[in-house]
C-alpha positions in Angstrom: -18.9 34.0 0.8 -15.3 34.3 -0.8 -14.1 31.6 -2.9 -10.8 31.0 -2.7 -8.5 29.9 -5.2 -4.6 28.5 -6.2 -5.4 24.9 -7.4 -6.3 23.4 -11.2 -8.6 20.4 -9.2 -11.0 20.6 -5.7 -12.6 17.9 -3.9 -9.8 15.4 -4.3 -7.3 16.0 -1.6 -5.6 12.6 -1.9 -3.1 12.2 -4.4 -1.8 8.5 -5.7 1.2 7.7 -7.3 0.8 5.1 -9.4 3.3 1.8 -10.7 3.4 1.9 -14.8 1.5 -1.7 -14.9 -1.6 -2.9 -16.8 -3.0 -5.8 -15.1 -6.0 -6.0 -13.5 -6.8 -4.1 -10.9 -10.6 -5.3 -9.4 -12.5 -3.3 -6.9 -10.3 -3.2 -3.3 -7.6 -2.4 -5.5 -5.9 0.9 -4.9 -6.0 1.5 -8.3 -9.5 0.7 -9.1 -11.0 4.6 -8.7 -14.6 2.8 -7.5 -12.5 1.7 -4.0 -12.4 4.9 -2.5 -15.1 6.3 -1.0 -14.0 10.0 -1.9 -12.5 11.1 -4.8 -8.6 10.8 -5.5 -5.9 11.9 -8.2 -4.0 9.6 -9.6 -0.2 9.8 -11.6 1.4 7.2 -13.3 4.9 7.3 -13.1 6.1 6.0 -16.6 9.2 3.7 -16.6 8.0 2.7 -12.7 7.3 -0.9 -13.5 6.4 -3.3 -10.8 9.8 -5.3 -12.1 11.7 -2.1 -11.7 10.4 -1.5 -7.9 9.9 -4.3 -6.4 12.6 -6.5 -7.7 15.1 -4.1 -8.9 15.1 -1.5 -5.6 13.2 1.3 -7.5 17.0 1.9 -8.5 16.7 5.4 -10.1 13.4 6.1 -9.6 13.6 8.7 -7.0 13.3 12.1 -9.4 10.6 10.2 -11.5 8.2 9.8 -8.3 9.3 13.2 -7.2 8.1 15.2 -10.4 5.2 13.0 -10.5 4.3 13.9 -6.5 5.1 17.7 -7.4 2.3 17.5 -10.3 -0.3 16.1 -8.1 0.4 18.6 -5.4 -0.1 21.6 -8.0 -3.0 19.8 -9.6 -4.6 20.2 -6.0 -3.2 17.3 -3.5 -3.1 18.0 0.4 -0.8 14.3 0.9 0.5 11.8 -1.4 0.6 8.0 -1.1 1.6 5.1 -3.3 0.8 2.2 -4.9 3.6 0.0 -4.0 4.3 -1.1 -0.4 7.9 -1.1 -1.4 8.6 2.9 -1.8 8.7 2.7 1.9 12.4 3.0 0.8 11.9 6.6 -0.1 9.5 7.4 2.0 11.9 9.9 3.9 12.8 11.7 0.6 9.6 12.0 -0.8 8.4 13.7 2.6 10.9 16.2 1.9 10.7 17.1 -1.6 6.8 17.2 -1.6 5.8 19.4 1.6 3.0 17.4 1.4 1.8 14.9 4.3 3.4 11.7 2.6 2.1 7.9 3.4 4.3 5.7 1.2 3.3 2.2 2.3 0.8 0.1 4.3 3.9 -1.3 6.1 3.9 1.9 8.2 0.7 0.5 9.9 3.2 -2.2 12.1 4.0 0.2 14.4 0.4 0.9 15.5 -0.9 -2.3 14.8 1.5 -3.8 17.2 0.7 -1.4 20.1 -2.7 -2.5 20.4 -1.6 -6.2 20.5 -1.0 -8.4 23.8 2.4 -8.9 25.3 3.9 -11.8 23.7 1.8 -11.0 20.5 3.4 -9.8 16.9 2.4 -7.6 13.7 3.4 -10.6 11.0 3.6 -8.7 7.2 2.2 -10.4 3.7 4.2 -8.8 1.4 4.0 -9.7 -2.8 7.6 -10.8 -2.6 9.4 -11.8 0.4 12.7 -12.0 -0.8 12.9 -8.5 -1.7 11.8 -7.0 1.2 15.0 -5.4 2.5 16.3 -3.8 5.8 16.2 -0.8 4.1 12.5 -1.1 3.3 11.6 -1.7 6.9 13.9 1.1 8.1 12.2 3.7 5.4 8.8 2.1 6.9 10.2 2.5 10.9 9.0 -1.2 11.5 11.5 -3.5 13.4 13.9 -5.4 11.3 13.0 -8.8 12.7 9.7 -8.5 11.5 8.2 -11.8 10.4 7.3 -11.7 6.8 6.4 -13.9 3.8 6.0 -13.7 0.2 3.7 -15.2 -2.3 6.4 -16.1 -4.7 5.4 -19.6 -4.2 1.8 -19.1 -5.4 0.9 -20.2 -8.9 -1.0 -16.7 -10.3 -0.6 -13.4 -7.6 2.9 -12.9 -8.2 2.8 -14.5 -11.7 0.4 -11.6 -12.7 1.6 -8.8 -10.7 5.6 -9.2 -11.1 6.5 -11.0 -13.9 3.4 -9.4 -15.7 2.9 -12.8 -17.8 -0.7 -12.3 -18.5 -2.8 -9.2 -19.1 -5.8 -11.3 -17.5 -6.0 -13.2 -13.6 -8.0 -15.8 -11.9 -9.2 -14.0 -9.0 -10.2 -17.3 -7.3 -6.6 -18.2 -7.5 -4.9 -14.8 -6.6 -7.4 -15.8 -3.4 -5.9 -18.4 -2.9 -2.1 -17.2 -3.2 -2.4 -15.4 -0.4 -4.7 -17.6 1.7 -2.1 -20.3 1.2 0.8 -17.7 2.5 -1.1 -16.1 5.6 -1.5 -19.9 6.9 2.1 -20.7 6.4 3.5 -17.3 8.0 0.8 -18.2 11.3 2.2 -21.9 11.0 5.9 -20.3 11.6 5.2 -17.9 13.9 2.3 -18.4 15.7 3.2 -15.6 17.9 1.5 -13.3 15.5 -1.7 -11.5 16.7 -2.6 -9.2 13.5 -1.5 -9.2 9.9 -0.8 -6.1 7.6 -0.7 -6.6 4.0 2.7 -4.5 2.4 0.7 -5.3 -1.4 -1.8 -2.3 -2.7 -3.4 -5.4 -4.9 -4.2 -7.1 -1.7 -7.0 -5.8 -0.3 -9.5 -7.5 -2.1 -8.7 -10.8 -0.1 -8.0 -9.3 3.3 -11.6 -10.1 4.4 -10.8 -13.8 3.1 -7.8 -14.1 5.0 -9.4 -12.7 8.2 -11.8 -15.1 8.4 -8.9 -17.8 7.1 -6.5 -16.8 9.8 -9.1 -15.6 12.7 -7.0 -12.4 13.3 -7.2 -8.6 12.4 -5.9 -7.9 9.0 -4.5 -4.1 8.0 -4.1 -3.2 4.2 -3.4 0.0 2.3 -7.4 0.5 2.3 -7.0 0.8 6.1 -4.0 3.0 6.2 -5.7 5.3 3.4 -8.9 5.7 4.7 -7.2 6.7 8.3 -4.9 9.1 6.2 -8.2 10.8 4.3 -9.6 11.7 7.9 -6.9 14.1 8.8 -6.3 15.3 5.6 -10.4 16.3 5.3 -12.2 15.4 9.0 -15.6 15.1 9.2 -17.9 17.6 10.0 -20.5 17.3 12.7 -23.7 18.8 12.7 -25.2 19.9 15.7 -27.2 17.8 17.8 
């Protein structure tokens, strides 16, 4: 046998970029390591606040996730995702510059989600903040503009934590309970919608919650990911 080399890390094909945050991130998290079910390389991009992304347009942040992508690709990454459903806005320009397979958001998922739903039925999106979820993120995403979407702005601890990064702590029971509150009042508006996909990387914890809340499929970055992983290292079959 010849081992091959070119790369400083094997094993790990799955690079992460990661937000500059430091609340807590419990397992389902994407960036609790003990999620995955394989190994992954993380980067944090300093300066890449969840203010600065979400909020702010990740306004001259492009070169930052760039360099950071390039690094995990020479450490030894075959395809690069994020951890923030919001750099769907460069998910075009990231493709590019990394020559890497490149999965920037969970909102990419609408497009297959909705063509396994019924005619008449919709993909409806949980996103961490509704009102800055622009046409531009949608577009970098290549889900339909008139999506129907929510926020959890209203809740009293998930955005708290995760946006305004008021506490370095987070009652999990009330995160819960952020987005259980905003899947029912998305449904209650639109009760045309068939399936749910979570934009927020910190959701996943509560997508089972909200399944069973709601009575529908829900899709999260866990699902996209895990989908990703298999083409990036399919499994082998052994001979029956």
């Amino acid at each position: 046998m010849i081992a091959r080399g070119g790369k400083s890390i094997y094993g790990a094909p799955l690079g992460i970029l990661m937000l500059d945050a430091r609340f807590p991130r419990i397992p389902g998290d994407m960036g609790n390591a003990n999620t995955w079910p394989f190994p992954v390389l993380y980067r944090v991009v300093r300066g890449a606040s969840p203010t600065r992304v979400v909020l702010d347009g990740a306004a001259g942040l492009l070169d930052a996730f760039i360099d950071a992508g390039r690094d995990l690709v020479d450490l030894g990454a075959e395809g690069i995702t994020t951890n923030c459903g919001f750099l769907a806005i460069y998910q075009r320009e990231l493709a590019e510059a990394l020559a890497v397979p490149v999965a920037t958001s969970s909102l990419m998922q609408v497009p297959w989600v909705q063509g396994t739903l019924p005619t008449g039925k919709r993909v409806g999106v949980l996103t961490v903040s509704g009102s800055s979820l622009t046409p531009a993120h949608m577009d970098g995403a290549g889900i339909p503009r008139d999506t129907p979407f929510i926020g959890t702005e209203g809740g009293r601890e998930f955005f708290r934590v995760l946006i305004q990064a008021n506490a370095m702590d987070m009652d999990v029971a009330a995160a819960e309970q952020d987005i259980l509150d905003a899947g029912r009042a998305l449904v209650a508006r639109h009760p045309e919608i068939g399936a749910i996909v979570l934009e927020c990387t910190n959701m996943p914890p509560y997508a089972s919650a909200l399944r069973e809340a709601l009575g529908l499929p829900v899709f999260d970055i866990y699902s996209m990911i895990n989908w990703f992983q298999l083409g990036l290292r399919p499994r082998r079959f052994a001979p029956a």
